[in-house]
N, C-alpha and C positions, 0 to 999 in steps of 0.2 A: 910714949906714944907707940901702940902696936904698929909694926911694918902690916901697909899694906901689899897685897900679892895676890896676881892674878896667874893664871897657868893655863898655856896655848898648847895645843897638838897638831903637829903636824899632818900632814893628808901625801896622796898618793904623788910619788917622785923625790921621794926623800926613802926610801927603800933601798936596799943594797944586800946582797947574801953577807952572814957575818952577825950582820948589826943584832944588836943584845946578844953577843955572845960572854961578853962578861958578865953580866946582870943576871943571864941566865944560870952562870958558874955560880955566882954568889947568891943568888937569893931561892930559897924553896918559894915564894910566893911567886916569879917567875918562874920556874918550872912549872907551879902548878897551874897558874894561866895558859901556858903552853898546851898543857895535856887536855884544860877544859876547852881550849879552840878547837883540837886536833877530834874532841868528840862529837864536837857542834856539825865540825865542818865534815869529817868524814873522812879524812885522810892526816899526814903529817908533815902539817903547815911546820913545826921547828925545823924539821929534815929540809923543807923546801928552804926558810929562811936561812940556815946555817952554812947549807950545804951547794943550794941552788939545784938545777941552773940558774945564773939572771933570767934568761930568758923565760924560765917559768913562774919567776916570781915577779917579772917586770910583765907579765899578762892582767890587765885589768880583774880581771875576776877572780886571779888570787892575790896582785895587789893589795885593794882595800879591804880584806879581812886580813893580811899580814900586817898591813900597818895600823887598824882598832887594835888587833894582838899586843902589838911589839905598843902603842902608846901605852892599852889598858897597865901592861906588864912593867914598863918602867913607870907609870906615878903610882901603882902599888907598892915596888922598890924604896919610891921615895915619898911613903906617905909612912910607910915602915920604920923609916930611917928616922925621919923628921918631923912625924905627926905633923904637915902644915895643914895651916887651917886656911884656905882662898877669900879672899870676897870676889873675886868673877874667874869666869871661865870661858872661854872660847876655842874652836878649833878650824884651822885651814881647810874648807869643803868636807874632804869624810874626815878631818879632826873634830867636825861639829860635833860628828857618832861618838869619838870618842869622852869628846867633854860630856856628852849628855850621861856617859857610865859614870865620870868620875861624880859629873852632881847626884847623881842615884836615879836619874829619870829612868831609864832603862837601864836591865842587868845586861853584865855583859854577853851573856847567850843571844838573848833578844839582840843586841847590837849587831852580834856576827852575825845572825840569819840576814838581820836588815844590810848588812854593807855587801853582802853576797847578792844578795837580791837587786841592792840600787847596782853592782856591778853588772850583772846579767843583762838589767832590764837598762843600763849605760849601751854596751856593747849592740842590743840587738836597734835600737833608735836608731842608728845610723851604720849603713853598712860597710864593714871592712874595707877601708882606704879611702872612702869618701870624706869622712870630718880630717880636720886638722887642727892643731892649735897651734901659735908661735910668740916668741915674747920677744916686745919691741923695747929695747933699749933708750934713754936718752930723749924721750919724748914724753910731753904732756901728756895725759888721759883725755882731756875735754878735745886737743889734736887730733887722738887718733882714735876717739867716738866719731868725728867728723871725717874723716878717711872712711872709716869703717861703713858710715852710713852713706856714705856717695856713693862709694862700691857696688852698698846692697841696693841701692836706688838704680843704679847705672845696669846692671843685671837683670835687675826686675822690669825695668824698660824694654832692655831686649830682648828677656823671654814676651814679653806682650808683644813686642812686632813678631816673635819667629811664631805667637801663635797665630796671628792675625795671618799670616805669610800661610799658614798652613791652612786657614781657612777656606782663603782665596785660591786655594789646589798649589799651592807652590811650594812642593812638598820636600824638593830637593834642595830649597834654600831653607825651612825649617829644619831641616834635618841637622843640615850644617852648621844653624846658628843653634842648637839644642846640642851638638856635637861641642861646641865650643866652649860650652858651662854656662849659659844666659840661666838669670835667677838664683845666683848664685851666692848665698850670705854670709856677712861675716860680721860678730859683734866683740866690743871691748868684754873681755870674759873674768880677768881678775884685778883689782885694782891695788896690787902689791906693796909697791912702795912709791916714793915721787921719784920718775923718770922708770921705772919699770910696770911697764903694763902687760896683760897676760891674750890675747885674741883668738877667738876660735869659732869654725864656723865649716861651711862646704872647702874643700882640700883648694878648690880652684879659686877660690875669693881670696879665701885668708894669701896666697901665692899674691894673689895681684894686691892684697893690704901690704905684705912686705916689702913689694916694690914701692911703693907708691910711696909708703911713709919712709923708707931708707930717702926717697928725693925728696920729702916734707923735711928732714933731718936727722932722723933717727939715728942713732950711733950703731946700732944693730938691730937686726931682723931674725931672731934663731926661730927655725925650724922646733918642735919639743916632738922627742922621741913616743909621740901618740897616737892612737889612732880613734880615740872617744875625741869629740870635742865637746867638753865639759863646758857648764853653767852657757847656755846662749841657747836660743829659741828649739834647734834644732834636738834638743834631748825632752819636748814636749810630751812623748808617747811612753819616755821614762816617768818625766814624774806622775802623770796621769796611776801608774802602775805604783809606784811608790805611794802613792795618797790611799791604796786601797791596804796595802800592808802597813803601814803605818796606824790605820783604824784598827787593823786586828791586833796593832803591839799591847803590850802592859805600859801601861806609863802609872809612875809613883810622883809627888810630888819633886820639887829640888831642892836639896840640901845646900847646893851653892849655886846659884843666877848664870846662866848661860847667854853669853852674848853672839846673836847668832847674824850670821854672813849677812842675809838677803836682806835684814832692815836695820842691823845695826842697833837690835834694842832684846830685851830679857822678855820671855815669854812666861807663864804660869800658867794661862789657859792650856788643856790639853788640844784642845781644835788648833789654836792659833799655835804651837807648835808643828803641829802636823803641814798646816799651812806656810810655815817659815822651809818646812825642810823639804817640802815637795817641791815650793819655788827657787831652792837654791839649786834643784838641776836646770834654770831655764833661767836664770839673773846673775849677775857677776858676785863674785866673790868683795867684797868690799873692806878689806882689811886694813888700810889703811884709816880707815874712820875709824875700824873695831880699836885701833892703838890709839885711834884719837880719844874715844870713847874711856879708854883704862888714863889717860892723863887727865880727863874731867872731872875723873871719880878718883882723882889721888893716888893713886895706885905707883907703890915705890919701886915694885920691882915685879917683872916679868919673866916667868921662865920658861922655856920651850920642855916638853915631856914627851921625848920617844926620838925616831930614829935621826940624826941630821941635824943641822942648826940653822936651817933656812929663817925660822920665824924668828929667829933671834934677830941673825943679821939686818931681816926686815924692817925690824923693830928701831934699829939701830940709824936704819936712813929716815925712817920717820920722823923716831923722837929722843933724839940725842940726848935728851936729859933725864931720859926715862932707863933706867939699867936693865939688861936682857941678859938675861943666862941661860944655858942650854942642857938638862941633862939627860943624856943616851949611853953611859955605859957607865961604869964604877967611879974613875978617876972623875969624870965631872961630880956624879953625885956625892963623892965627900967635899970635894973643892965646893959645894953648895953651902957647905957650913960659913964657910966665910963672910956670905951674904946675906949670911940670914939674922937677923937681930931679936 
């Protein structure tokens, strides 16, 4: 019986200066990724990755074309290596971008221009310090969709008295209750694993989600060093912008089925791709079904491709009987052989 194997890509927060520094050493097909980013983009994304600052490589906008980079560069590494062959593919938010290179839907050029572009048009949606995201430990999802949506009910309430107040000339108590964040939202953003959920929304809601749900139960409330809040209503004027460059991409057919975030199912039509990837700036991420999804379809073995091992470990609270491996530097990609039949 062929091993079946599906292959996930990481997304933005799994970045670090360094990371593919060995892959980079050993492989020319990694170099030569390197060089064809560094022409797309305009500058020398390896120098930034290698070298840093974090601070310049932890900036949204050169984030998610370091990490399409750094995924495309390591499953080249290890398609080099191991000729595998997938039956699915998936990727964490901008991991989608890069599953959709390794199925061949879009070349990798096309992919940088578009992860530069969804970063641009991420950052300008919501203005500097205003979004936040933070991830709640130790709590249900269906919990703390119901937190989340009292919150945004409870805000929305009050910006309708502070406008009603302002109607009525009561301009000094509108003011105040418009000073205080009324209307202010927050939605469940990534659906991770069971007990970790991912929320994001206006800086002043998501603050009052973390309180609220630390008293619901939560085991913890972390703050995520961001300043986009990703997948929830408020990146509406992103995807809008994203729908339009996404018509002008090349799309080829897929040479392996891409299982994408926002519904959780393979697309083939080119519209209804386009459609999957402009709603996943404004719907949660749903990755837990996606793993649910590779156990329905038999799938032996899961591996993570590119920087970090977050998907792995995810994987690993999921579906414990499903095996998850990680490869992002040398030492893992030969230890790959082991598991591979």
């Amino acid at each position: 019986m062929t091993q079946r194997i599906a292959l996930v890509f990481p997304g933005q927060g799994s970045q670090s200066v360094g990371m593919m520094q060995s892959l980079y050493n050993q492989y020319e097909t990694v170099r030569q990724t390197y060089a064809e980013a560094n022409e797309v983009l305009g500058f020398d994304l390896w120098q930034m990755t290698a070298e840093g600052p974090a601070e310049s490589l932890n900036e949204t906008i050169n984030t998610q074309p370091a990490m399409l980079t750094a995924g495309v560069a390591a499953y080249r590494a290890l398609n080099e290596t191991f000729a595998i062959s997938p039956q699915l593919l998936a990727g964490h938010s901008l991991g989608e971008y890069t599953a959709l290179v390794a199925s061949g839907q879009l070349t990798f050029a096309e992919a940088l221009r578009l992860a530069r572009k969804r970063a641009e048009c991420m950052q300008a949606a919501v203005p500097q310090g205003q979004g936040a995201m933070a991830a709640i430990l130790g709590l249900e999802i269906t919990h703390i969709r119901q937190v989340c949506e009292d919150i945004s009910n409870a805000n929305k309430e009050a910006n309708q008295q502070v406008n009603q107040g302002a109607n009525q000339g009561a301009n000094q108590g509108a003011n105040q209750g418009a000073n205080q964040g009324a209307n202010q939202g927050v939605w469940a953003a990534n659906d991770n694993a069971p007990g970790q959920t991912v929320i994001a929304g206006h800086a002043t809601a998501v603050a009052q989600a973390c309180e609220a749900l630390k008293q619901a139960g939560a085991k913890r409330a972390l703050a995520l060093p961001v300043s986009v809040p990703s997948h929830c209503p408020l990146m509406a004027s992103a995807a809008e912008a994203m729908k339009s460059a996404f018509l002008m991409a090349t799309w080829t057919p897929a040479k392996v089925p891409v299982v994408h975030n926002v519904d959780v199912a393979i697309h083939a039509n080119t519209a209804d791709i386009i459609s999957a990837l402009s709603k996943q700036l404004i719907a949660p991420v749903r990755w837990v079904e996606t793993v649910q999804y590779f156990a329905d379809e038999q799938i032996d073995l899961v591996v993570e491709v590119g920087p970090g091992k977050v998907l792995a470990g995810l994987n690993k609270r999921i579906n414990k009987e499903m095996p998850a491996f990680c490869v992002h530097d040398q030492e893992t990609l030969e230890s790959l052989a082991d598991l591979l039949k």
